[in-house]
C-alpha positions as CSV (number, residue, x, y, z in Angstrom):
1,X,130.9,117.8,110.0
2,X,127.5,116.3,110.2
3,X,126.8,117.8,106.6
4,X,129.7,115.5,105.7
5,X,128.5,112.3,106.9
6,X,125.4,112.7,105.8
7,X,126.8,112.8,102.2
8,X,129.0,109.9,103.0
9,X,125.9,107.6,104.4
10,X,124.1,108.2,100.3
11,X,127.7,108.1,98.7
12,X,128.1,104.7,100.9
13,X,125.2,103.3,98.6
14,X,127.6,103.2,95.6
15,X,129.8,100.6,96.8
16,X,127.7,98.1,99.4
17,X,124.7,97.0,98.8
18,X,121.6,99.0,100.5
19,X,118.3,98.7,102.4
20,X,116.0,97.7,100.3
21,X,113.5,100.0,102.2
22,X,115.3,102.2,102.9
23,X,118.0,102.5,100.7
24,X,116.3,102.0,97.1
25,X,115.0,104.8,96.1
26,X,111.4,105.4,94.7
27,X,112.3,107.0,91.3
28,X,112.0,110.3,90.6
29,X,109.0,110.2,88.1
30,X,106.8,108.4,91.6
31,X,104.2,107.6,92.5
32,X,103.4,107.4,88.6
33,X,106.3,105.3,88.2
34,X,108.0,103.2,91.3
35,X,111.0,100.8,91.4
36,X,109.3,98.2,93.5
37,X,111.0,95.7,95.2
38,X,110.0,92.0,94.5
39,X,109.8,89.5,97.3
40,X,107.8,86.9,96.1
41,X,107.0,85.7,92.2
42,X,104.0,83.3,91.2
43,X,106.5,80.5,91.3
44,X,107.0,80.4,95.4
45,X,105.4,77.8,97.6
46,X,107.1,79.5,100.5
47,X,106.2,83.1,101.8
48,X,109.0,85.4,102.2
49,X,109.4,88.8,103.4
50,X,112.3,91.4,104.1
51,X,113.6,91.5,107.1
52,X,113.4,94.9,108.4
53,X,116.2,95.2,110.3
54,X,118.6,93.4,108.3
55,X,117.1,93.8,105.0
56,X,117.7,90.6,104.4
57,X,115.1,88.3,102.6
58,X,113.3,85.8,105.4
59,X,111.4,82.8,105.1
60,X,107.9,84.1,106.5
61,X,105.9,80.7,106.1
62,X,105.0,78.0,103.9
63,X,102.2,79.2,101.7
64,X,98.9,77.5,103.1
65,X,97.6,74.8,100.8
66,X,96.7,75.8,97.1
67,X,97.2,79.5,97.9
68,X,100.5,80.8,95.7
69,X,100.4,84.3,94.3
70,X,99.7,85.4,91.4
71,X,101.3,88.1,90.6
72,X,104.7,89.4,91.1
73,X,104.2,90.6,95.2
74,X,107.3,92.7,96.8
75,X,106.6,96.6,98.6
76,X,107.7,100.6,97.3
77,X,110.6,101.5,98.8
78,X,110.3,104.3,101.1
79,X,107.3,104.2,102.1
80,X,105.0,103.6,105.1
81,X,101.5,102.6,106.1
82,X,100.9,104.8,109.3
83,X,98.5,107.8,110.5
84,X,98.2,109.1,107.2
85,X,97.3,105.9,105.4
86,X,95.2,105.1,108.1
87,X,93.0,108.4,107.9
88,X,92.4,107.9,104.2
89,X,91.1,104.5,104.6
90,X,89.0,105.4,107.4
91,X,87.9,108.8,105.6
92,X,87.2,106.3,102.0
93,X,85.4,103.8,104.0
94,X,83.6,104.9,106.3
95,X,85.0,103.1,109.3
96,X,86.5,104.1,112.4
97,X,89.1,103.0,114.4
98,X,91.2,102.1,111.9
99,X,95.8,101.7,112.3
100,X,98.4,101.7,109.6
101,X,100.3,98.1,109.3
102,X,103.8,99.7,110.2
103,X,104.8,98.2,107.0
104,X,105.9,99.4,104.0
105,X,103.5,99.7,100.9
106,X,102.3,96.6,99.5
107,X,102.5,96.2,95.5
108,X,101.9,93.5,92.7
109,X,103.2,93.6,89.3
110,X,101.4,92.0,86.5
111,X,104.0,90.9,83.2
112,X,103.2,88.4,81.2
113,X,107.5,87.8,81.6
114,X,108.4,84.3,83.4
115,X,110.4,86.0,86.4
116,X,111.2,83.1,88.7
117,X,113.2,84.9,91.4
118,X,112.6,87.7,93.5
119,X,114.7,90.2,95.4
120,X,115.1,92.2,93.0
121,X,114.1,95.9,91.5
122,X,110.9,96.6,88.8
123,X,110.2,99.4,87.4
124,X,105.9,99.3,88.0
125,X,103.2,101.9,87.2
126,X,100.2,101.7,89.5
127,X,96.6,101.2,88.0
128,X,94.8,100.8,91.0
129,X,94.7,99.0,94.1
130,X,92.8,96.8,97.3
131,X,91.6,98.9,100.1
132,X,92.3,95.8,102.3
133,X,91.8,95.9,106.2
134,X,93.1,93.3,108.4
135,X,92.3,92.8,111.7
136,X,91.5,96.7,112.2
137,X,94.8,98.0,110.1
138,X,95.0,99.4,106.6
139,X,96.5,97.2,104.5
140,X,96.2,98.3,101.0
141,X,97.4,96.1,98.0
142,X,98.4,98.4,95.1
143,X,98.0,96.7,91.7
144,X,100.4,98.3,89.0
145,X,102.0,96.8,85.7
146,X,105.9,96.4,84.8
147,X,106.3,99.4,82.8
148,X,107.0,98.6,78.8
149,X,105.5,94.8,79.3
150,X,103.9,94.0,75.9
151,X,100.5,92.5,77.2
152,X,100.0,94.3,80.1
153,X,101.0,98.0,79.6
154,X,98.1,98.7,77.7
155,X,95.7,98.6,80.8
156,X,96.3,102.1,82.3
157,X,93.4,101.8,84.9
158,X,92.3,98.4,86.9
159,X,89.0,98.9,85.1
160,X,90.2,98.6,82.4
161,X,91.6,95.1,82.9
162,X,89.2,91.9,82.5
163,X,87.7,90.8,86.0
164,X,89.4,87.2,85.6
165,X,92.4,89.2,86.7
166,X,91.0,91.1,89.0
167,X,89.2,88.3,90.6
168,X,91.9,86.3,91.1
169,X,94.1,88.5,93.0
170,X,90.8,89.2,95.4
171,X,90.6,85.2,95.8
172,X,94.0,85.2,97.3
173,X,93.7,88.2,99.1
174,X,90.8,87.1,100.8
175,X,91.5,83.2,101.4
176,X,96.0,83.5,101.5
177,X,95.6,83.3,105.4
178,X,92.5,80.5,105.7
179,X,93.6,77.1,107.3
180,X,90.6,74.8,106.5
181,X,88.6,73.7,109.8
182,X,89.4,76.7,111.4
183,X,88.0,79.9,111.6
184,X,88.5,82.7,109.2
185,X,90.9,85.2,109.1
186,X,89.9,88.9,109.9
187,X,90.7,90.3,106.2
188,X,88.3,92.2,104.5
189,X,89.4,94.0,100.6
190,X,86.1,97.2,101.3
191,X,87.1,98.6,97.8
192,X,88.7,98.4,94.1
193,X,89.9,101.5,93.3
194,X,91.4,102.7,90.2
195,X,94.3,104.9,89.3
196,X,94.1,108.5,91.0
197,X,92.8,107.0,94.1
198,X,96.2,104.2,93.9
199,X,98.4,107.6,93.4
200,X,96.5,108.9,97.0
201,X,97.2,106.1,98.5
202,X,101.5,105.9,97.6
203,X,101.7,109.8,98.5
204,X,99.9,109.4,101.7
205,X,102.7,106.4,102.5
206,X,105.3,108.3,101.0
207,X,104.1,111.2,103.7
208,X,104.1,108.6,106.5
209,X,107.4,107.4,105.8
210,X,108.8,111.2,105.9
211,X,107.3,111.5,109.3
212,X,108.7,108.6,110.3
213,X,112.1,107.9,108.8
214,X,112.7,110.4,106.4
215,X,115.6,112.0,108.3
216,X,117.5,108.6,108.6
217,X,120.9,109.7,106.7
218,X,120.6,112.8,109.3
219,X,120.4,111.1,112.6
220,X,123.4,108.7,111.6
221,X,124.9,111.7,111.0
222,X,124.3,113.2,114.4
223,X,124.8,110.3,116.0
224,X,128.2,109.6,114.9
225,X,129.1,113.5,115.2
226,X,127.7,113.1,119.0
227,X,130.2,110.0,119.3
228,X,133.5,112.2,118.2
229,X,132.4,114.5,120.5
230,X,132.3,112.4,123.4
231,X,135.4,111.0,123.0
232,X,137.0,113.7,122.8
């Protein structure tokens, strides 16, 4: 029986819309290839975010002042920023003490496309990434292109991209929480990193999410099946 609601919780998917966390999946061909999900676009003057328990898209904030992002901004589904991300950060850095967000994975997509909306699904390949830290938690930004875009699919590796680009997505980064007059936020980017080290990073959330929520169909599944039981 429980086999059988586990199929029916995926099957369920077909017909009603999913979790974008945790009901879109990755892609088979990740981490070199991820359907992202898109929150924000460069367009936005108002931060959202999903809503984890809902899934739901939610009005986080207004952005602060001049700060609007500049790239497509949105997280990998199924993933996870805990232990495992943690470790790496601290074992790359060289700090200690560090925590996972308890967030998914952060992404931006570059496209030269005008896509004025967001919640929605992207097709992205990583070409390197942030090793951001805020306030004592990993927080890593990966950087990846919309595959098949005409400009930007031909830079394979962040280093290979100019540092205008690059440069720009650090400025927001690193100012995006800032209220003039008042004192800094705790955000600190330690590292660029390129491709490989990107891939290290989605595998490690990709082993924290497993960890964490990768039996989800399972335990609906037992749950109900403990239900029938008990009222029986």
């Amino acid at each position: 029986m429980e086999k059988r609601f586990t199929e029916l919780w995926k099957t369920m998917g077909r017909r009603y819309q999913s979790h974008p966390w945790h009901g879109i999946n990755i892609g088979a061909d990740a981490p070199e290839i991820l359907m992202s999900f898109i929150e924000m676009t460069p367009s936005d003057t108002v931060k959202y975010e999903i809503d984890k328990e809902s899934g739901f898209i939610k009005v986080d904030r207004p952005q602060k002042f001049s700060n609007i992002v500049p790239a497509l901004y949105g997280f990998v589904p199924q993933t996870y920023c805990d232990k495992h991300v943690a470790e790496l950060c601290m074992q790359k850095s060289g700090k200690t003490g560090i925590k996972g967000d308890k967030d998914p994975l952060d992404i931006l997509v570059l496209t030269e496309r005008n896509i004025t909306h967001g919640n929605i699904i992207v097709p992205a390949i990583p070409i390197g990434g942030f090793r951001m830290i805020d306030d004592g938690e990993a927080d890593d930004k990966i950087i990846a292109v919309l595959k098949d875009d005409q400009m930007y699919s031909k830079y394979h590796d962040i280093f290979d991209c100019p540092d205008s680009i690059v440069n720009r997505l650090r400025h927001y980064f690193l100012t995006y929480k800032n209220i003039p007059g008042e004192e800094s936020s705790n955000v600190e980017i330690d590292a660029l990193y390129g491709k490989e080290d990107a891939l290290e990073v989605i595998r490690k959330s990709q082993l924290d999410y497993t960890e964490n929520y990768g039996n989800i169909e399972e335990e609906m599944s037992q749950s109900i099946v403990k239900l029938f039981q008990a009222a029986q």
